[in-house]
MDTraj code that builds the backbone (N, CA, C; nanometers):
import mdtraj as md
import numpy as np

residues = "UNK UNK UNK UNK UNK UNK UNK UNK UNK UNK UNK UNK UNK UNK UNK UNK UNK UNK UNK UNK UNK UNK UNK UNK UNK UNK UNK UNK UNK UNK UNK UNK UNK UNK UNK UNK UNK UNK UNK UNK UNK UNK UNK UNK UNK UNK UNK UNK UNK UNK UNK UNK UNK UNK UNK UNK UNK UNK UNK UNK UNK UNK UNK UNK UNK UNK UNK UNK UNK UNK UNK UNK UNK UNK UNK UNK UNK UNK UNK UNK UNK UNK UNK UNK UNK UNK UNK UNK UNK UNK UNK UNK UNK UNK UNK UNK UNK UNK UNK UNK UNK UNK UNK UNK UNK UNK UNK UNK UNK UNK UNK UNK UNK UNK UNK UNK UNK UNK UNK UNK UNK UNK UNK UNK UNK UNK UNK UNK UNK UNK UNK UNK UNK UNK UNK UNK UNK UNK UNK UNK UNK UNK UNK UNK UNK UNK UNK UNK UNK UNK UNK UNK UNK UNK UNK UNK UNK UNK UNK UNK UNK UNK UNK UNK UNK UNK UNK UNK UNK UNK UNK UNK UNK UNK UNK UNK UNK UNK UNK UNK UNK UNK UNK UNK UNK UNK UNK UNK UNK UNK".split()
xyz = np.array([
    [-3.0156, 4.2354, -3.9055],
    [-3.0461, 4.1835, -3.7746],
    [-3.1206, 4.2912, -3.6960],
    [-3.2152, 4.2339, -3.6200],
    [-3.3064, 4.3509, -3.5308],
    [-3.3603, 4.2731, -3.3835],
    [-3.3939, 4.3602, -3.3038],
    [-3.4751, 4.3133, -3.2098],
    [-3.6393, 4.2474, -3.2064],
    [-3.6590, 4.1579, -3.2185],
    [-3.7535, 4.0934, -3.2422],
    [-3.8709, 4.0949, -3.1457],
    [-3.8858, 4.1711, -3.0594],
    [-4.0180, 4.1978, -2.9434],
    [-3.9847, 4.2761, -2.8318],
    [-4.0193, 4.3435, -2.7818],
    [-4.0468, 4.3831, -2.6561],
    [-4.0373, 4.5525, -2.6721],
    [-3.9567, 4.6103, -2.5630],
    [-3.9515, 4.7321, -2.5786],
    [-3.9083, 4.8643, -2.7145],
    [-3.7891, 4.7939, -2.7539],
    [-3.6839, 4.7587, -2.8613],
    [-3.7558, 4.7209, -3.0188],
    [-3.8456, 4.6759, -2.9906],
    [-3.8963, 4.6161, -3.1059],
    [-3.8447, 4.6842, -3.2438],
    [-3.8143, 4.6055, -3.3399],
    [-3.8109, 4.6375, -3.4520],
    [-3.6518, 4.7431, -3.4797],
    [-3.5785, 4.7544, -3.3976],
    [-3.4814, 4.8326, -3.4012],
    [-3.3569, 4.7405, -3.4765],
    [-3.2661, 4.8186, -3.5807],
    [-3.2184, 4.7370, -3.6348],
    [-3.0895, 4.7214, -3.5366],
    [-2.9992, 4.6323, -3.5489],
    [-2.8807, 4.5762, -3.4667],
    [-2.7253, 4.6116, -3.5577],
    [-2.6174, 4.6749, -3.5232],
    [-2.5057, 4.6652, -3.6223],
    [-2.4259, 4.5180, -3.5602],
    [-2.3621, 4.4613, -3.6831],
    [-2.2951, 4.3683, -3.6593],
    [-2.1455, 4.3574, -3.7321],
    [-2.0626, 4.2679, -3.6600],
    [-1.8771, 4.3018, -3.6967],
    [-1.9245, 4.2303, -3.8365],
    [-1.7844, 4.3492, -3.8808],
    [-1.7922, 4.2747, -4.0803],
    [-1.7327, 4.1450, -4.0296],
    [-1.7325, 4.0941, -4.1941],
    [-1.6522, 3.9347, -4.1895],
    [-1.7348, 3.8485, -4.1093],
    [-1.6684, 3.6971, -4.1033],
    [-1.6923, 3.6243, -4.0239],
    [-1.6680, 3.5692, -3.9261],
    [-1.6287, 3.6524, -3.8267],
    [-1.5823, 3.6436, -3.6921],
    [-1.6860, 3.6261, -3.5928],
    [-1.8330, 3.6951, -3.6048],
    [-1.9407, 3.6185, -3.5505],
    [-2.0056, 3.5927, -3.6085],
    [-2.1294, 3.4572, -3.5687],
    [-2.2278, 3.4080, -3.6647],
    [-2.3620, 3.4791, -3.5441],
    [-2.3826, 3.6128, -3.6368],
    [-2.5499, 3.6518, -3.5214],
    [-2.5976, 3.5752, -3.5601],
    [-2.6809, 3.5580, -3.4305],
    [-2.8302, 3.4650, -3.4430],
    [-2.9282, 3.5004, -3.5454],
    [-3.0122, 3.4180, -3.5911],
    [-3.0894, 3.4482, -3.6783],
    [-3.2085, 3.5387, -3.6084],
    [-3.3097, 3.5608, -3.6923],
    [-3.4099, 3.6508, -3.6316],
    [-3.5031, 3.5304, -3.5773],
    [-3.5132, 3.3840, -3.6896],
    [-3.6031, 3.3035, -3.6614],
    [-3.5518, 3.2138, -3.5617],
    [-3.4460, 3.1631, -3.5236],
    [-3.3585, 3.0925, -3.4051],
    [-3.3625, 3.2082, -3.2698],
    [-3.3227, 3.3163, -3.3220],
    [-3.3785, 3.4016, -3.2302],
    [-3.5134, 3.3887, -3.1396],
    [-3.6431, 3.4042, -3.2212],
    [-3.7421, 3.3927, -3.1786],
    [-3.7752, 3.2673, -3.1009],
    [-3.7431, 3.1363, -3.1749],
    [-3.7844, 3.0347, -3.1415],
    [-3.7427, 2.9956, -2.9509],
    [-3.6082, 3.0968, -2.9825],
    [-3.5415, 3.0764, -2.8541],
    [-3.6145, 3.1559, -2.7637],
    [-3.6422, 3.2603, -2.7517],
    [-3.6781, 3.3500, -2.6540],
    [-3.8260, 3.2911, -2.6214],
    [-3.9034, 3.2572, -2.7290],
    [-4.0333, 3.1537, -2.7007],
    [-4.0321, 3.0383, -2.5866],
    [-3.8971, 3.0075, -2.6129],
    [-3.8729, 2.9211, -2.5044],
    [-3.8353, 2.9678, -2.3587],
    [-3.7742, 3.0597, -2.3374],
    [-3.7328, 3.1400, -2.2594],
    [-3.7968, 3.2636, -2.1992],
    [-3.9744, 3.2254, -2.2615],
    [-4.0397, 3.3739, -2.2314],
    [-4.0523, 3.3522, -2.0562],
    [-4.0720, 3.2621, -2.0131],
    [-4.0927, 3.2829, -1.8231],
    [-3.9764, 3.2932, -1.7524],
    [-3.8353, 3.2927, -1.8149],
    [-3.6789, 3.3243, -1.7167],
    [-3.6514, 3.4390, -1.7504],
    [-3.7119, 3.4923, -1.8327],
    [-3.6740, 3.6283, -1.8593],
    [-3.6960, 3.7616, -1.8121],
    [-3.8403, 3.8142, -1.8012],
    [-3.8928, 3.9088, -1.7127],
    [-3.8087, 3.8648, -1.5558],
    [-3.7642, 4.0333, -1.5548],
    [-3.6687, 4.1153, -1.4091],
    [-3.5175, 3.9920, -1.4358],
    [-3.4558, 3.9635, -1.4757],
    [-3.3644, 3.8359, -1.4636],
    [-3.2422, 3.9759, -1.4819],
    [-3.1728, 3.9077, -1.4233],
    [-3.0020, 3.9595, -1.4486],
    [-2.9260, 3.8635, -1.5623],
    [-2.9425, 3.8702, -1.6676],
    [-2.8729, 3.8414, -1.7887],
    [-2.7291, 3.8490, -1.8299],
    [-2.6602, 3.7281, -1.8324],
    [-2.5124, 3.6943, -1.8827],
    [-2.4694, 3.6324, -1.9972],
    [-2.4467, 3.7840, -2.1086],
    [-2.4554, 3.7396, -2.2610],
    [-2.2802, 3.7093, -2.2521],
    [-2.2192, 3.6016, -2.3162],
    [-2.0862, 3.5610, -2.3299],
    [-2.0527, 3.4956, -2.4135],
    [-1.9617, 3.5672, -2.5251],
    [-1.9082, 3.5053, -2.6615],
    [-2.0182, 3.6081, -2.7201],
    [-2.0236, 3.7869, -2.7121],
    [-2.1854, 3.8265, -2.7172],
    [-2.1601, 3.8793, -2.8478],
    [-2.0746, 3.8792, -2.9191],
    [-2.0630, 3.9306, -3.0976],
    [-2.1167, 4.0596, -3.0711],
    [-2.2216, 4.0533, -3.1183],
    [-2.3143, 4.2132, -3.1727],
    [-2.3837, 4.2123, -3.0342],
    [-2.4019, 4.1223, -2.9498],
    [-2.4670, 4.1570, -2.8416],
    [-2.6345, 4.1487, -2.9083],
    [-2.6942, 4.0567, -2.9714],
    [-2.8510, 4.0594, -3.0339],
    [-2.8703, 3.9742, -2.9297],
    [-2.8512, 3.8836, -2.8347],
    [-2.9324, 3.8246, -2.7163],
    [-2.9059, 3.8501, -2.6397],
    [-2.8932, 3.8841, -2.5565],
    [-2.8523, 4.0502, -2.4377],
    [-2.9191, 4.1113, -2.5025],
    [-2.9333, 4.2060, -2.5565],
    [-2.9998, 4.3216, -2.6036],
    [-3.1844, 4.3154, -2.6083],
    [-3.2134, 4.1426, -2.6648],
    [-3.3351, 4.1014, -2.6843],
    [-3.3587, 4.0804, -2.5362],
    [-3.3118, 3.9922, -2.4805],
    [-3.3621, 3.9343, -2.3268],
    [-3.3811, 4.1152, -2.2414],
    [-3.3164, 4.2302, -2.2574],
    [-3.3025, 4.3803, -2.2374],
    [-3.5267, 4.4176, -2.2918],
    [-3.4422, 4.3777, -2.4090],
    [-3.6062, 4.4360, -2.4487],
    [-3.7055, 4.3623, -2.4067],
    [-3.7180, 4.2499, -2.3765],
    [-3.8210, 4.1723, -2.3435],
    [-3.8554, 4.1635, -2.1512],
    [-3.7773, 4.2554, -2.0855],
    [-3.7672, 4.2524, -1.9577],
    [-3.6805, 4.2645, -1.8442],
    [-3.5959, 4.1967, -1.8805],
    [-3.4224, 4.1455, -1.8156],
    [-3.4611, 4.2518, -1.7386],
    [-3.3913, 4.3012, -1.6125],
    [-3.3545, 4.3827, -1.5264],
    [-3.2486, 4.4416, -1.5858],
    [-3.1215, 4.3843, -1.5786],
    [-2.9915, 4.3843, -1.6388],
    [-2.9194, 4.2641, -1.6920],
    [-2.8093, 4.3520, -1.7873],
    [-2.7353, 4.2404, -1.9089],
    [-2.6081, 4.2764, -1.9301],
    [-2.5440, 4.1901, -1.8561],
    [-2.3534, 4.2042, -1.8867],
    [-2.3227, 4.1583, -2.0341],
    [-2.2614, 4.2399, -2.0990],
    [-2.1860, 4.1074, -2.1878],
    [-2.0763, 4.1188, -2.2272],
    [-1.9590, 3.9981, -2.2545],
    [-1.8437, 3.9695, -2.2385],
    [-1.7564, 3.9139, -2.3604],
    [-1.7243, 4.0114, -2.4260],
    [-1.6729, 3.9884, -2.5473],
    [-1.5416, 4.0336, -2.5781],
    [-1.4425, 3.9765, -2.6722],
    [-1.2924, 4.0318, -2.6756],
    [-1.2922, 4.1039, -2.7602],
    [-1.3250, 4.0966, -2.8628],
    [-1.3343, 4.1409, -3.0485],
    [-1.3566, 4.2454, -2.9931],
    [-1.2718, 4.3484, -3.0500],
    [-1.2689, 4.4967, -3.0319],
    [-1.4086, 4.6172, -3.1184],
    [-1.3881, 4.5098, -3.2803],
    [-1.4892, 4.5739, -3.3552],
    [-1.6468, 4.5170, -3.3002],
    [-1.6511, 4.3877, -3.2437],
    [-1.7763, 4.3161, -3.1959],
    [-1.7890, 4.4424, -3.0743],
    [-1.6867, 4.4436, -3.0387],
    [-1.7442, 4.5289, -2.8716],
    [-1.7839, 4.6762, -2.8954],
    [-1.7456, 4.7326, -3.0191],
    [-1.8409, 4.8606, -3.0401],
    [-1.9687, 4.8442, -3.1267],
    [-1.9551, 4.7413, -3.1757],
    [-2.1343, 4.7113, -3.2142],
    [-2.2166, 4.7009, -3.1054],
    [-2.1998, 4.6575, -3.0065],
    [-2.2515, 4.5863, -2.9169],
    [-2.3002, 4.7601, -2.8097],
    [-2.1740, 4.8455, -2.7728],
    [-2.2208, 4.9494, -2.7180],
    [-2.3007, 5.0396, -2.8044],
    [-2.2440, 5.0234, -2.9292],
    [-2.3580, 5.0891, -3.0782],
    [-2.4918, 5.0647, -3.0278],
    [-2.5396, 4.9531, -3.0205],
    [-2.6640, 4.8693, -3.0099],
    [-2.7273, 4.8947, -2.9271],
    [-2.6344, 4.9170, -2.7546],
    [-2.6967, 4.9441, -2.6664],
    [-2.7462, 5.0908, -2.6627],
    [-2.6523, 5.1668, -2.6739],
    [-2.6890, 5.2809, -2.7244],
    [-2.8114, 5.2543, -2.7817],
    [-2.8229, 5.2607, -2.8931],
    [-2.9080, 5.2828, -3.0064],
    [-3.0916, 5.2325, -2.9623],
    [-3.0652, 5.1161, -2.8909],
    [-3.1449, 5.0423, -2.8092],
    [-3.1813, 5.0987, -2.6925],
    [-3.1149, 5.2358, -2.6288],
    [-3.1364, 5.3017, -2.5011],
    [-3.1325, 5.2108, -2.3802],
    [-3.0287, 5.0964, -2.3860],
    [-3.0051, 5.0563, -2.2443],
    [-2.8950, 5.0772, -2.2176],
    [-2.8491, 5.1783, -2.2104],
    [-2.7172, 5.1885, -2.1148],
    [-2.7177, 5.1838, -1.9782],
    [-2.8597, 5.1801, -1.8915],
    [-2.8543, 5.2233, -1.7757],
    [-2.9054, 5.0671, -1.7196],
    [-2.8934, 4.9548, -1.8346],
    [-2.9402, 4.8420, -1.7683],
    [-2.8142, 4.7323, -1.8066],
    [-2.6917, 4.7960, -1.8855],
    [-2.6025, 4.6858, -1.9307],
    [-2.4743, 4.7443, -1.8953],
    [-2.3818, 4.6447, -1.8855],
    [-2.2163, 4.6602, -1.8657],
    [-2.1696, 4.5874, -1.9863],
    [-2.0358, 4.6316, -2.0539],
    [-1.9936, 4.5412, -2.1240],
    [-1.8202, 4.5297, -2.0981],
    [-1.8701, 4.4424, -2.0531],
    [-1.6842, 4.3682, -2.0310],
    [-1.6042, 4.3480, -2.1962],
    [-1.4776, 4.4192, -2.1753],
    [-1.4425, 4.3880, -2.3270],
    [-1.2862, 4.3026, -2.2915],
    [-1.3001, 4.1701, -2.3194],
    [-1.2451, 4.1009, -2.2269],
    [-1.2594, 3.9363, -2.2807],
    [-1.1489, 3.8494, -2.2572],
    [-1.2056, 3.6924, -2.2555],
    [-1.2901, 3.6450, -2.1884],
    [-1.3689, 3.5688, -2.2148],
    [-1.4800, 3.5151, -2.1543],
    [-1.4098, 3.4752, -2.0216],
    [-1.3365, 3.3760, -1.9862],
    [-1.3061, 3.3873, -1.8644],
    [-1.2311, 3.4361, -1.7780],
    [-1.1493, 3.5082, -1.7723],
    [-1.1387, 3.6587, -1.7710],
    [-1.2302, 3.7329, -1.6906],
    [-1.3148, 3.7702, -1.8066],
    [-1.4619, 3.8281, -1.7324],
    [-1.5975, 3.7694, -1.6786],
    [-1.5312, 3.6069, -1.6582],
    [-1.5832, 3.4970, -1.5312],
    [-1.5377, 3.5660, -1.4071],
    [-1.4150, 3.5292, -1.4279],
    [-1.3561, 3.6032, -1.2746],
    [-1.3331, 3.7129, -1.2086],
    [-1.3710, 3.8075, -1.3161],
    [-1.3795, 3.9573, -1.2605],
    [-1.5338, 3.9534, -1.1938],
    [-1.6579, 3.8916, -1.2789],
    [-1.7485, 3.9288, -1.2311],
    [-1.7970, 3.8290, -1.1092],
    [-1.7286, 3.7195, -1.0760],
    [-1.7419, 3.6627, -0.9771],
    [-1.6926, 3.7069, -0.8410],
    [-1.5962, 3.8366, -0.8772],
    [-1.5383, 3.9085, -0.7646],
    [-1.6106, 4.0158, -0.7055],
    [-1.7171, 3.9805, -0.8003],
    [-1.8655, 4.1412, -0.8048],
    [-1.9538, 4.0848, -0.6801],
    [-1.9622, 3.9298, -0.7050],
    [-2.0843, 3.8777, -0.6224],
    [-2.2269, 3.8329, -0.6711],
    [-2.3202, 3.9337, -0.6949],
    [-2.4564, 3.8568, -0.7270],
    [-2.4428, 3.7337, -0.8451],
    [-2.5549, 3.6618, -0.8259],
    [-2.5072, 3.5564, -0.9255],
    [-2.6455, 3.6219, -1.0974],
    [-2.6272, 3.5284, -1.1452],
    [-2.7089, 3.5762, -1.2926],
    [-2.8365, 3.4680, -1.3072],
    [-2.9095, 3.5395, -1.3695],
    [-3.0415, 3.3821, -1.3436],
    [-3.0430, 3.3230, -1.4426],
    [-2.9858, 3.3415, -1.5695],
    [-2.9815, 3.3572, -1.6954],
    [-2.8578, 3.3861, -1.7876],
    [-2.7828, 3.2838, -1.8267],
    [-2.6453, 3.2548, -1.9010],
    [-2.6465, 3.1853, -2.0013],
    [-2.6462, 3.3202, -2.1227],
    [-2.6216, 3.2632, -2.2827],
    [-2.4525, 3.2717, -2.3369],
    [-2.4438, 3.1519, -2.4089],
    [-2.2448, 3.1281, -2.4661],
    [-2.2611, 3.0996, -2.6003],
    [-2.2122, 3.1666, -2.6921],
    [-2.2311, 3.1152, -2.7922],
    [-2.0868, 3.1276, -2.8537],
    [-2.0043, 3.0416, -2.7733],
    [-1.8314, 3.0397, -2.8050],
    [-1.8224, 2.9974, -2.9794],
    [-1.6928, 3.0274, -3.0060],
    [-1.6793, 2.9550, -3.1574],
    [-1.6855, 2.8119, -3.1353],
    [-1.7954, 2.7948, -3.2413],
    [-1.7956, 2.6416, -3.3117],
    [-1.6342, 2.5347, -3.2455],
    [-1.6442, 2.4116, -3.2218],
    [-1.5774, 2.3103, -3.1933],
    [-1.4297, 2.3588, -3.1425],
    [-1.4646, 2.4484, -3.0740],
    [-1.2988, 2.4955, -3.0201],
    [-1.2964, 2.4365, -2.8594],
    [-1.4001, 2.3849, -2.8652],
    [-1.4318, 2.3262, -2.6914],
    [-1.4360, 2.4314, -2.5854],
    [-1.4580, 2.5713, -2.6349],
    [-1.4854, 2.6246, -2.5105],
    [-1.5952, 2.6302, -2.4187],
    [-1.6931, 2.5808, -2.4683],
    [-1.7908, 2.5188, -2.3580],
    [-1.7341, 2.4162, -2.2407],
    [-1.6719, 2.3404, -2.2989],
    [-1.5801, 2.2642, -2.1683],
    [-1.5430, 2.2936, -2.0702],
    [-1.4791, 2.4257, -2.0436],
    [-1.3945, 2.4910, -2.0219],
    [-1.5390, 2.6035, -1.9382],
    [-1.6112, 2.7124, -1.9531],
    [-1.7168, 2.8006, -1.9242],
    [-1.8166, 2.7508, -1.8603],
    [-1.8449, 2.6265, -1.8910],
    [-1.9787, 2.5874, -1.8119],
    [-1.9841, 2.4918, -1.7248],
    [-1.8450, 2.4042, -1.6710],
    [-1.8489, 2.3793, -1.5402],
    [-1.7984, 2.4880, -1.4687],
    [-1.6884, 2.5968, -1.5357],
    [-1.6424, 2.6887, -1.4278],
    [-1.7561, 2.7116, -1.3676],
    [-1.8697, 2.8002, -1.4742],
    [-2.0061, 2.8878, -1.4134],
    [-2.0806, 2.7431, -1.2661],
    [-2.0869, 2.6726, -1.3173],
    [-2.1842, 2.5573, -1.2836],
    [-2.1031, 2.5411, -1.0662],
    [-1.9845, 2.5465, -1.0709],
    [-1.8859, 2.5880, -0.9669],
    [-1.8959, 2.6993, -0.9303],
    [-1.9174, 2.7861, -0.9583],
    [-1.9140, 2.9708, -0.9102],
    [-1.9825, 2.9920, -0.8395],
    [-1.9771, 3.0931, -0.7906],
    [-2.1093, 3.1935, -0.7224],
    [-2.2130, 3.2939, -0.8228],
    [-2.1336, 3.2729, -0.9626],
    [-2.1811, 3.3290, -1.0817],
    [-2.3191, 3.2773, -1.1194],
    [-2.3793, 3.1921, -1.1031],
    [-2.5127, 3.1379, -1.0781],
    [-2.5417, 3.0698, -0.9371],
    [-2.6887, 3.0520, -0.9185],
    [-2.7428, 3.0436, -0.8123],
    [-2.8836, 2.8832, -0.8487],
    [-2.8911, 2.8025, -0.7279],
    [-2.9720, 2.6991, -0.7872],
    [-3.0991, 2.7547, -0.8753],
    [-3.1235, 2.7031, -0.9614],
    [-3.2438, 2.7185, -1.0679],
    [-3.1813, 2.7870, -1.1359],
    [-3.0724, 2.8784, -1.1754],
    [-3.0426, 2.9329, -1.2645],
    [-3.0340, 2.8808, -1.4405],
    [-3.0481, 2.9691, -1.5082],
    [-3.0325, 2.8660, -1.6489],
    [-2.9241, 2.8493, -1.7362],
    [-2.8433, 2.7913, -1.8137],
    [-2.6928, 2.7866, -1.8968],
    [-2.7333, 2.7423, -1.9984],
    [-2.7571, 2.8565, -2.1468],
    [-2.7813, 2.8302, -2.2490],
    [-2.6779, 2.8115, -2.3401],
    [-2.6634, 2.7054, -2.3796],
    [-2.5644, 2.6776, -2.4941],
    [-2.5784, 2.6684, -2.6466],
    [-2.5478, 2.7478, -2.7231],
    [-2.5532, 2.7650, -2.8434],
    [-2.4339, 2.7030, -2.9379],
    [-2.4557, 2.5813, -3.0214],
    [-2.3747, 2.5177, -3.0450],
    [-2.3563, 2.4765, -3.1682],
    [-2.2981, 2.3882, -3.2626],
    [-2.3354, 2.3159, -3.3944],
    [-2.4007, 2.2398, -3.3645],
    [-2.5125, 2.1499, -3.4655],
    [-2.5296, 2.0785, -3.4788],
    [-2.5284, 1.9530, -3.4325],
    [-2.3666, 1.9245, -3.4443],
    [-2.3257, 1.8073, -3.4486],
    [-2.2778, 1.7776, -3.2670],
    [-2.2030, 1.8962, -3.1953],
    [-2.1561, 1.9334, -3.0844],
    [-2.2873, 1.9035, -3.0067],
    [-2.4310, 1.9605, -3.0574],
    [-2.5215, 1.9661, -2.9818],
    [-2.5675, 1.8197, -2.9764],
    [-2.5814, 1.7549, -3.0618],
    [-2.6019, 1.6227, -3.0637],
    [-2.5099, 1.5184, -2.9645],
    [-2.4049, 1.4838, -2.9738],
    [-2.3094, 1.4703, -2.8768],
    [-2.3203, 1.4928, -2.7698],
    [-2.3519, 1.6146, -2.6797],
    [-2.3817, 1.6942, -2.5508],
    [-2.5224, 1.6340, -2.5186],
    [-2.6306, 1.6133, -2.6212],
    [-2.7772, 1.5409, -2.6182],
    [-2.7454, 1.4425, -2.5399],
    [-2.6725, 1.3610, -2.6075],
    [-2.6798, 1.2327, -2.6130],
    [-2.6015, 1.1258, -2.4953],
    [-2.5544, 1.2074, -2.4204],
    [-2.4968, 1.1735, -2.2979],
    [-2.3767, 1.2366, -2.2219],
    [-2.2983, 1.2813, -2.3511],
    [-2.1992, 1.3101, -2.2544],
    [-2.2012, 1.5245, -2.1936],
    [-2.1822, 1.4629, -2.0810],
    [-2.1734, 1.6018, -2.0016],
    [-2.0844, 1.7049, -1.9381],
    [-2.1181, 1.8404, -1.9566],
    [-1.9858, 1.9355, -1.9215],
    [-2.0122, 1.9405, -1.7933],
    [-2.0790, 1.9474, -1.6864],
    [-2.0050, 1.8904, -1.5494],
    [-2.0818, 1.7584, -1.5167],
    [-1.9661, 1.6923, -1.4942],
    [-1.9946, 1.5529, -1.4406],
    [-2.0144, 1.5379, -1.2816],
    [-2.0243, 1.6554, -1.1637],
    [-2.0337, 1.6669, -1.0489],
    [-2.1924, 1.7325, -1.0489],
    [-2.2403, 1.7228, -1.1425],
    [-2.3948, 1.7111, -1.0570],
    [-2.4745, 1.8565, -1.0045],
    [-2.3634, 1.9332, -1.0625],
    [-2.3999, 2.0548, -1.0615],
    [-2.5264, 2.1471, -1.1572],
    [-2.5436, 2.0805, -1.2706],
    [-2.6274, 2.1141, -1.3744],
    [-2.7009, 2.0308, -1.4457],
    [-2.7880, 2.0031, -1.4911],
    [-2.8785, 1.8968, -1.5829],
    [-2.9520, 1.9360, -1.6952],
    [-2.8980, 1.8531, -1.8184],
    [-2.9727, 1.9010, -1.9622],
    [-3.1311, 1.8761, -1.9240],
    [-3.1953, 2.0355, -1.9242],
    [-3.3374, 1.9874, -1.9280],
    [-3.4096, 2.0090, -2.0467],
    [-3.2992, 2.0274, -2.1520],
    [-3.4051, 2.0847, -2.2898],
    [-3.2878, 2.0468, -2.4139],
    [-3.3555, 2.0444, -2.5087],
    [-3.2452, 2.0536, -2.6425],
    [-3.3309, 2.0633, -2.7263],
    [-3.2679, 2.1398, -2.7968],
    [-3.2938, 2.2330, -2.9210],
    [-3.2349, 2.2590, -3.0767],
    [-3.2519, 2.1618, -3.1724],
    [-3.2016, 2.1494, -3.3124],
    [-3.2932, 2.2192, -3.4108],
    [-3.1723, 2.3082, -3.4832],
    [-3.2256, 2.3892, -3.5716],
    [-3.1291, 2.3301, -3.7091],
    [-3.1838, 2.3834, -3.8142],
    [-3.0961, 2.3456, -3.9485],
    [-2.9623, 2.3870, -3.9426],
    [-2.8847, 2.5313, -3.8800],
    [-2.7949, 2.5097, -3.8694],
    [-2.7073, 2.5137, -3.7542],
    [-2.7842, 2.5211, -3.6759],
    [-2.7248, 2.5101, -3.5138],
    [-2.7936, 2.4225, -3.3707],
    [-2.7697, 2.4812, -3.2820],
    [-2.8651, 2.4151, -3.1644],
    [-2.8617, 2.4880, -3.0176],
    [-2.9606, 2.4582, -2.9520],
    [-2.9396, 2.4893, -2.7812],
    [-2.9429, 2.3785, -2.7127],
    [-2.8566, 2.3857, -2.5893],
    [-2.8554, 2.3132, -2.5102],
    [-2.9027, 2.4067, -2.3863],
    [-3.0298, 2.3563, -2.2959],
    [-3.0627, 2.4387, -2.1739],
    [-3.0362, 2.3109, -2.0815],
    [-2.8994, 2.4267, -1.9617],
    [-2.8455, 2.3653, -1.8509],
    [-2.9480, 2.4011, -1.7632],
    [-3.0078, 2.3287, -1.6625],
    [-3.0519, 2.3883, -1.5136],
    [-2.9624, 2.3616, -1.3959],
    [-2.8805, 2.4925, -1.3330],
    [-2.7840, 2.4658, -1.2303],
    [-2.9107, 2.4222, -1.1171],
    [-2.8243, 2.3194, -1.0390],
    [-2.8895, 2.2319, -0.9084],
    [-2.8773, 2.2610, -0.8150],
])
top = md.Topology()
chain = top.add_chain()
for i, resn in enumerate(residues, 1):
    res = top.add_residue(resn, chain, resSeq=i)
    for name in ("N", "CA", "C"):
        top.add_atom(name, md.element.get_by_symbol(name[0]), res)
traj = md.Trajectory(xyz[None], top)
């Protein structure tokens, strides 16, 4: 795994043994940030569920201002400062080592909101349910902000297709995104 453009380029990424995270690919990677090349430059970036931290780190190299990210996994959370390190942003990232919501509510006690929120929770455990109306409610984003969801397949299809994680009108699917073995869902908070 590596950084795929910007400052960073070409730098390789460490990632937790086993299968406790699934990093992004280099080519899902790309495809994504292609999509994401105009929210990105100066953005305050909120990587969550961040494994190795490879999207945080990319959205870092490609511009971001700054990039929190919020992970429990003890061995994920020293890859991730590995990376930053290694990547020379320490002076643009925090890493909460912590449950995702958890470190909702710590950083909502901070104040600024994020323009830019990637989740890539485990597969069908429903924690998207649960993360993205909290955010969509918070002060943790701000209108126009974006809520990227990284999902299965099948989850993403489902979420396509009508049914929605806040039903108060707070956010709207403006994009979807199917890959062979996963997907995005892009929220726009309202």
């Amino acid at each position: 795994m590596r950084v795929i453009a910007g400052s960073a380029r070409r730098r390789n990424l460490v990632c937790p043994s086993g299968n406790r995270t699934r990093p992004t690919t280099d080519r899902i990677k790309e495809t994504l940030f292609n999509i994401l090349q105009r929210e990105v430059p100066d953005c305050r970036f909120l990587d969550l569920f961040s494994g190795s931290g490879g999207i945080g780190i990319e959205a870092l190299s490609r511009g971001a201002r700054e990039a929190v990210f919020v992970e429990r996994d003890r061995e994920a959370v020293s890859c991730i400062k590995t990376n930053i390190r290694n990547t020379g942003f320490e002076d643009r990232s925090r890493v909460l080592a912590m449950d995702v919501m958890q470190g909702l509510r710590r950083l909502e006690q901070l104040g600024a909101p994020f323009d830019l929120v990637f989740l890539d929770p485990p597969y069908e455990k429903g924690f998207e349910e649960q993360v993205v109306p909290y955010l969509a409610a918070s002060r943790l984003v701000r209108d126009e902000s974006l809520i990227v969801l990284e999902t299965s397949i099948a989850r993403g299809a489902e979420l396509s297709g009508g049914l929605h994680l806040a039903e108060d009108g707070k956010v709207t699917l403006e994009r979807y995104k199917e890959y062979k073995t996963n997907s995005h869902l892009f929220y726009r908070v309202l």
